[in-house]
C-alpha positions in Angstrom: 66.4 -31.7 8.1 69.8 -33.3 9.3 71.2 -33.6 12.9 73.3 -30.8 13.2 70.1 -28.9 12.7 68.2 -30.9 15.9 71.6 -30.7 17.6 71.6 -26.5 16.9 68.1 -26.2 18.4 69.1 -28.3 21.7 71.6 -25.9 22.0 70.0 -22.9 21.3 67.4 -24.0 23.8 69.3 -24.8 26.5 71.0 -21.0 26.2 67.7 -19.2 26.6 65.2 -21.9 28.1 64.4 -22.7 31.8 61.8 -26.2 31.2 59.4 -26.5 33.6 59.4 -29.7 36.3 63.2 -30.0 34.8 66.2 -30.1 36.9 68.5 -28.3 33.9 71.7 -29.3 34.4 71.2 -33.4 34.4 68.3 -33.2 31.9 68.4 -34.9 28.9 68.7 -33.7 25.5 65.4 -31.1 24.9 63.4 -32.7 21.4 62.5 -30.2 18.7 58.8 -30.5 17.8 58.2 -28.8 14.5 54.8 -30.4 14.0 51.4 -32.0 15.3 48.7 -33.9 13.7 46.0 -35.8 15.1 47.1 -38.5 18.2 51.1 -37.7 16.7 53.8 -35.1 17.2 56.8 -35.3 14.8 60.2 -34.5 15.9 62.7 -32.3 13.4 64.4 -35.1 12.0 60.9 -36.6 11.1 60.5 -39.3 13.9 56.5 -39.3 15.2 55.7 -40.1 18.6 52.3 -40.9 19.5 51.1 -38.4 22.6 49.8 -40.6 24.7 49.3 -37.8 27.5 48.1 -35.2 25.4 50.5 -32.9 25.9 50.0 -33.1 29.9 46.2 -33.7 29.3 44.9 -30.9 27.5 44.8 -32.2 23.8 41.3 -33.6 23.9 41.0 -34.2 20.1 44.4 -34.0 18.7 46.9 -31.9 17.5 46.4 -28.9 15.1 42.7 -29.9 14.7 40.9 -28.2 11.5 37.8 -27.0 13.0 39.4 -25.8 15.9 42.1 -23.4 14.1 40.1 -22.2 11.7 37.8 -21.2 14.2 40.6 -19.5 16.1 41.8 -17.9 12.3 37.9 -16.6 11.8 38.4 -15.1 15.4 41.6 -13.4 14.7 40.4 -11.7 11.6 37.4 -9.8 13.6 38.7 -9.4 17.5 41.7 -10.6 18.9 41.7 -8.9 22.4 40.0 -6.6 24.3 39.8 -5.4 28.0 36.8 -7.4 30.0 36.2 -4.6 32.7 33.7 -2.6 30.7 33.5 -4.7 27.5 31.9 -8.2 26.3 31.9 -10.0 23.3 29.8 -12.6 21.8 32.3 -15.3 21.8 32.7 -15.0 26.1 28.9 -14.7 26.3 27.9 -18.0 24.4 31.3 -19.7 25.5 29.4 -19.0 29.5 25.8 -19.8 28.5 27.0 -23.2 26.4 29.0 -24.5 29.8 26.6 -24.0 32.0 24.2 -25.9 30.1 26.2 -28.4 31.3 27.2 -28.2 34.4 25.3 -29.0 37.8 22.1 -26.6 37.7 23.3 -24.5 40.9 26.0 -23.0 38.4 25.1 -19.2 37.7 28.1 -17.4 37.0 31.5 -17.7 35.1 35.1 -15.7 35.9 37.4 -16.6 33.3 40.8 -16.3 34.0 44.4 -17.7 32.0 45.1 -21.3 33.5 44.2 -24.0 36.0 46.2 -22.5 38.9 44.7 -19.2 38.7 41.0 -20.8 38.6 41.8 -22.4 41.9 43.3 -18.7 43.1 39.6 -17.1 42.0 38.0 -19.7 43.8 40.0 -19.6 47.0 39.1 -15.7 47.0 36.0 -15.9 46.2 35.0 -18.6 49.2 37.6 -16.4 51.7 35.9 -13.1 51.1 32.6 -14.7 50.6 32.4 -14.9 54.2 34.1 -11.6 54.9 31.4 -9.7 53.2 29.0 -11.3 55.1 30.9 -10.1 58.4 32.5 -13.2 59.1 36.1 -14.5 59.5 36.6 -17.9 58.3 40.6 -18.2 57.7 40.5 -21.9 57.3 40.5 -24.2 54.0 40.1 -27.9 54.3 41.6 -30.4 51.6 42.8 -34.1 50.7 46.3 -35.4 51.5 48.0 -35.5 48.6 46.0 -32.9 47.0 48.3 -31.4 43.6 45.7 -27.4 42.3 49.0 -25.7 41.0 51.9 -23.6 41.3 50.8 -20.4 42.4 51.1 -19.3 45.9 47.1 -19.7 46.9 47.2 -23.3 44.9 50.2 -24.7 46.5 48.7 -23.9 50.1 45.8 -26.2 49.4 48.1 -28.9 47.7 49.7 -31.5 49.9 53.3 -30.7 51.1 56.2 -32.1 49.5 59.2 -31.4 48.2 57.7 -29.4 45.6 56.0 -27.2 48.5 59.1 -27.3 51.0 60.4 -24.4 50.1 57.9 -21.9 50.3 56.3 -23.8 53.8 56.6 -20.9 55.7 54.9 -18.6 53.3 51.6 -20.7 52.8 48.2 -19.8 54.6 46.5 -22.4 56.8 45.0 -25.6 55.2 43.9 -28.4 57.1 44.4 -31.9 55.5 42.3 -34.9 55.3 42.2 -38.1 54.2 40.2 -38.9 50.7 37.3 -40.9 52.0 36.3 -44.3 51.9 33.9 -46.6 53.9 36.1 -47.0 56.6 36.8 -43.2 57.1 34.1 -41.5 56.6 32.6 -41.1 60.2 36.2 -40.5 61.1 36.4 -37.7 58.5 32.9 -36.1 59.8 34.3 -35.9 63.4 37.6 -34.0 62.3 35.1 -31.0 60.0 32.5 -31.0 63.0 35.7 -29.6 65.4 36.6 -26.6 63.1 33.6 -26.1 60.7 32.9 -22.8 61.9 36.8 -22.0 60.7 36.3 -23.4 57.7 35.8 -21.2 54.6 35.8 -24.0 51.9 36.6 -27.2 51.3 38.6 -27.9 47.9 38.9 -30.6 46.4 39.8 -33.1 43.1 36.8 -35.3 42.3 37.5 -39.1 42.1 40.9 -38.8 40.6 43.8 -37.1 42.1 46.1 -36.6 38.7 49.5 -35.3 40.1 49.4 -37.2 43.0 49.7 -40.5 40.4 46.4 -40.7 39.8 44.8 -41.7 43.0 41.4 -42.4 42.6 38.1 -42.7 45.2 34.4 -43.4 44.6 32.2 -41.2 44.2 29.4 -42.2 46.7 31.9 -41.5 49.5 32.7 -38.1 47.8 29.0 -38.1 47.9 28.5 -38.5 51.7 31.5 -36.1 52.5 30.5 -33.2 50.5 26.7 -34.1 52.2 28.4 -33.8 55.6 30.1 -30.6 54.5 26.9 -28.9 52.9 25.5 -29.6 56.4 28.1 -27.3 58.0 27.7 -25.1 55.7 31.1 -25.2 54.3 31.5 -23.7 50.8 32.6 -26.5 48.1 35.4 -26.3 45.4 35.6 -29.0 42.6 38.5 -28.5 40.6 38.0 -30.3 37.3 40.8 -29.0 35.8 41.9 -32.2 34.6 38.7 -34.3 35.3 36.4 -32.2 33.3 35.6 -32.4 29.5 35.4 -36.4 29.4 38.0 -37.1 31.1 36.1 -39.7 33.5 33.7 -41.2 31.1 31.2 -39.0 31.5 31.5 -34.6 30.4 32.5 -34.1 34.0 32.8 -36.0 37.1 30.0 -33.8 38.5 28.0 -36.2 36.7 29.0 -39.0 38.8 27.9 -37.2 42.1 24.7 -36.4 43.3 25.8 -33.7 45.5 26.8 -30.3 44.2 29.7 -28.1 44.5 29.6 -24.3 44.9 32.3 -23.2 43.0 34.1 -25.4 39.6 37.4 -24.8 38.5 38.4 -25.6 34.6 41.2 -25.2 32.7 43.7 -27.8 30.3 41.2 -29.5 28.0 38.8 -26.2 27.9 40.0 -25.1 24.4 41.0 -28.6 23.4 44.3 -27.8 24.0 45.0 -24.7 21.7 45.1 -22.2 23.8 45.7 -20.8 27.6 42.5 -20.3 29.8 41.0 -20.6 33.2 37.5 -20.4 34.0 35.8 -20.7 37.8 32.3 -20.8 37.8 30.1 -20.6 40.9 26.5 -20.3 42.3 24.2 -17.8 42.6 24.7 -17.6 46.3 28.2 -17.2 46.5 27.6 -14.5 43.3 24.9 -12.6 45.3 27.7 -12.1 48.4 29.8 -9.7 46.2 26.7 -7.8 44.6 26.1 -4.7 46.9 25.8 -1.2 46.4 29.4 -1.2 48.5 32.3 -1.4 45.9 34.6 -3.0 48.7 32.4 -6.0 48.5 33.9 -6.4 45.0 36.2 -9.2 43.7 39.4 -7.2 43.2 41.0 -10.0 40.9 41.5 -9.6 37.4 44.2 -11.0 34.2 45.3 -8.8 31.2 44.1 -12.0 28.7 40.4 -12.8 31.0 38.1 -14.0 28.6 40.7 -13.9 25.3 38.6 -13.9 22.1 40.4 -16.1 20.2 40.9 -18.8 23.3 36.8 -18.6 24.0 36.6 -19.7 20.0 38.8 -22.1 20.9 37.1 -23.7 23.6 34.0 -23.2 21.7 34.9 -25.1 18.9 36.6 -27.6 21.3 33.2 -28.4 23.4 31.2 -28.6 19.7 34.0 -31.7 19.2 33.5 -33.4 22.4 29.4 -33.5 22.4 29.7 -34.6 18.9 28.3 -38.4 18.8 31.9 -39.8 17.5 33.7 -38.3 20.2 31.9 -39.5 22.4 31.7 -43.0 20.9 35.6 -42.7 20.6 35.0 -41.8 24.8 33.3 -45.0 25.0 35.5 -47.1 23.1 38.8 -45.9 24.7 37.1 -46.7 28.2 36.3 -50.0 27.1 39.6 -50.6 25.8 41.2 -49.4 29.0 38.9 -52.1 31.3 40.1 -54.9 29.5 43.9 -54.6 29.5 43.4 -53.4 33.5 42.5 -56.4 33.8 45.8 -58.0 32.0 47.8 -55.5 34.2 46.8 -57.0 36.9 48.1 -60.7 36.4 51.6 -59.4 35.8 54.1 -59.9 38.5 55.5 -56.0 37.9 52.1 -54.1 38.5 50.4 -52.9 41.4 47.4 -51.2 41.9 46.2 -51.2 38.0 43.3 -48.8 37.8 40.9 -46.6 35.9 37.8 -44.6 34.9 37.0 -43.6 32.1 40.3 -42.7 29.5 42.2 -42.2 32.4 44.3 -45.8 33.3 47.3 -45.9 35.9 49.7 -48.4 37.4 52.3 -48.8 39.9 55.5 -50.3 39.0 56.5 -52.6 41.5 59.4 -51.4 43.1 59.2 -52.8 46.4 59.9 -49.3 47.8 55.8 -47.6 47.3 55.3 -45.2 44.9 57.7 -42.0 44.8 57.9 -38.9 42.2 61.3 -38.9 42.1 62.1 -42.8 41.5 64.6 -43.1 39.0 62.5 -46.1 37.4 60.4 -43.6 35.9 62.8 -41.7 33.8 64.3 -45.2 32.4 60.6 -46.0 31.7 59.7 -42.7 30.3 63.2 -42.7 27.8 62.1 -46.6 26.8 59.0 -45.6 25.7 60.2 -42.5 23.7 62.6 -45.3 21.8 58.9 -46.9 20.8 57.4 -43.6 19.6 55.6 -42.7 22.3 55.6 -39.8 24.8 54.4 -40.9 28.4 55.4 -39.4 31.2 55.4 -41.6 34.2 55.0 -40.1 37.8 57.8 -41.5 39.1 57.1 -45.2 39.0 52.9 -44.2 38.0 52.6 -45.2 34.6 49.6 -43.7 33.3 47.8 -43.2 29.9 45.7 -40.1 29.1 45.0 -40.6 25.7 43.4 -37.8 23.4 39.9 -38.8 21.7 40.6 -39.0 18.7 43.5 -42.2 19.4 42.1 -45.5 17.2 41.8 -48.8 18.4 45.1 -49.9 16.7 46.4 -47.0 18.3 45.7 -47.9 21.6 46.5 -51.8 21.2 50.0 -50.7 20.0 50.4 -48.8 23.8 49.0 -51.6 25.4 51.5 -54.1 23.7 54.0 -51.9 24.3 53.4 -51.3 28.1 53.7 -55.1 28.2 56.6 -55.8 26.2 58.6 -53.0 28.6 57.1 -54.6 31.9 58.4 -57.9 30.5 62.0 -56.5 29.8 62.1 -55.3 33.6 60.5 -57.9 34.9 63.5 -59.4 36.5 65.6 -56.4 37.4 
């Protein structure tokens, strides 16, 4: 396909099409995808660009994986939709019993819902009336600094203010912030819960990595010792693993990293691999015992036209068979491997700060001398440099950061890594 054709669908995009996170009028130039295979997206005129964010981290294994659409195509054929007030169907019912298999034992129950922000809505309500149908009022939620759970009215209250936020300040219910912990903290952090813990519904939270934020991390054992503290209070726990879960950090879930347990887990973006829209909150038995009663007010009023799709349940089913395959999870291994060594040759060059990682999740600053900032303009000269080299990262402002899907090889990854370097060098003195 020639130009004028790419050049006809920029236009015919920007006509119709509001992009999300895009300021419209001084965007660049939209790029026509017409296809995806494996690690690669090709643009219209037949360029390939290797995804190195997985499509904003949900393409676990690829793009337009076999097994995974015709799964989906096997689906379609027998049940494509159908209400989930009244009805089941085998495909929600294994997709539940499979995930909580693997999630921390106190997991009973699963709510599916459409996408990340509306599993951290579900879980909000669930921990706010939780404690209303026990006769209580506990109006307060407790979260990190910095803390990024979505878009949505109830998910931007318990994500940290910012200019994302600003405009809707006034419209947001009551979260109290705190730092993430650490060693030096911690006792710090216990003293600001013990003040307001009988305010406190629930305390919500991203384990060990803080994506949006630029991929903030902490350690688990202080994680550990704060949600301890919390459990102590009897303060209701929400993990949102809507980006760490699925293998993200190493391991299935960052659960596994923690001894302590949460009440309620949010999922979404890798769930189906990618190749479909849904949300799922799970919770424990306790919190699912508050709602049953022979009172229908004690219900949970919440509820999405899609909850529990068909064909995105086959999705995410054939999507968890992938990842606890053996050579997924070797590929897990490898890329984790791959991403400790070249932290390490971050961390010698006179433009990085801060190199870090866990698991296939690796992150820089780029020294700017002015912190780290969203909207640094570095970040969009970085982010149209690497496009020139075939590759699609998206830095947060001046966070670089690689997110890799599973299925990227060795070669793969070394021709990132020498590519990060090569750019660093080229800005090295500006």
């Amino acid at each position: 396909m020639n130009t004028i054709t790419q050049i006809g669908l920029q236009q015919r995009d920007r006509a119709v099409n509001w992009h999300p996170y895009t300021q419209m009028k001084t965007a660049d130039d939209i790029i026509p995808v017409v296809k995806g295979e494996g690690a690669y997206l090709y643009d219209i005129e037949g360029k390939r660009y290797l995804d190195v964010v997985s499509s904003w981290w949900v393409t676990l294994h690829g793009h337009a994986h076999p097994y995974i659409a015709q799964k989906v195509f096997e689906q379609l054929t027998t049940l494509e939709q159908v209400i989930f007030a009244g009805f089941t169907h085998e495909p929600a019912i294994q997709l539940s019993e499979n995930l909580l298999k693997l999630l921390p034992d106190n997991q009973g129950k699963v709510f599916y819902s459409d996408n990340g922000s509306t599993a951290v809505e579900v879980a909000l309500k669930m921990c706010i009336q939780y404690t209303y149908n026990q006769g209580k009022k506990k109006n307060k939620i407790l979260a990190f600094k910095n803390a990024y759970h979505g878009d949505t009215f109830g998910a931007m209250s318990v994500s940290g203010k910012s200019y994302w936020t600003r405009p809707f300040e006034n419209m947001l219910f009551e979260v109290v912030f705190i730092d993430t912990p650490h060693a030096g903290n911690l006792e710090d952090l216990k003293r600001q819960i013990e003040n307001i813990a009988d305010e406190v519904a629930c305390f919500i939270y991203e384990p060990l990595v803080q994506g949006a934020a630029g991929m903030l991390m902490h350690q688990a054992r202080d994680l550990d010792e704060l949600m301890k503290y919390c459990r102590a209070q009897g303060i209701l726990m929400i993990q949102d693993e809507v980006f760490t879960g699925f293998g993200r950090t190493g391991k299935l879930f960052a659960a596994r990293y923690l001894s302590e347990q949460p009440d309620i887990m949010c999922f979404s973006k890798g769930l189906t691999g990618g190749t479909m829209p849904m949300g799922i909150t799970t919770c424990s038995e306790q919190v699912y015992e508050a709602f049953w009663s022979d009172d229908r007010h004690k219900t949970l009023f919440h509820g999405h036209s899609f909850t529990a799709n068909p064909l995105a349940c086959a999705a995410a089913l054939a999507s968890m068979e992938l990842l606890l395959k053996e050579e997924t999870q070797m590929n897990i291994k490898q890329i984790t491997r791959q991403h400790s060594v070249f932290v390490k040759t971050l961390e010698l060059h006179p433009k990085v700060e801060n190199a870090r990682h866990i698991g296939t999740i690796l992150a820089f600053d780029f020294k700017t001398g002015y912190g780290t900032s969203y909207f640094n303009e570095v970040g969009k000269k970085l982010y149209n440099e690497f496009l020139q080299r075939g590759m699609i990262m998206r830095p947060l402002g001046n966070v670089i950061y690689l997110v890799p899907p599973y299925c990227i090889t060795s070669e793969e990854l070394d021709y990132v890594y020498r590519n990060i370097t090569e750019v660093l060098d080229q800005f090295k003195d500006q």
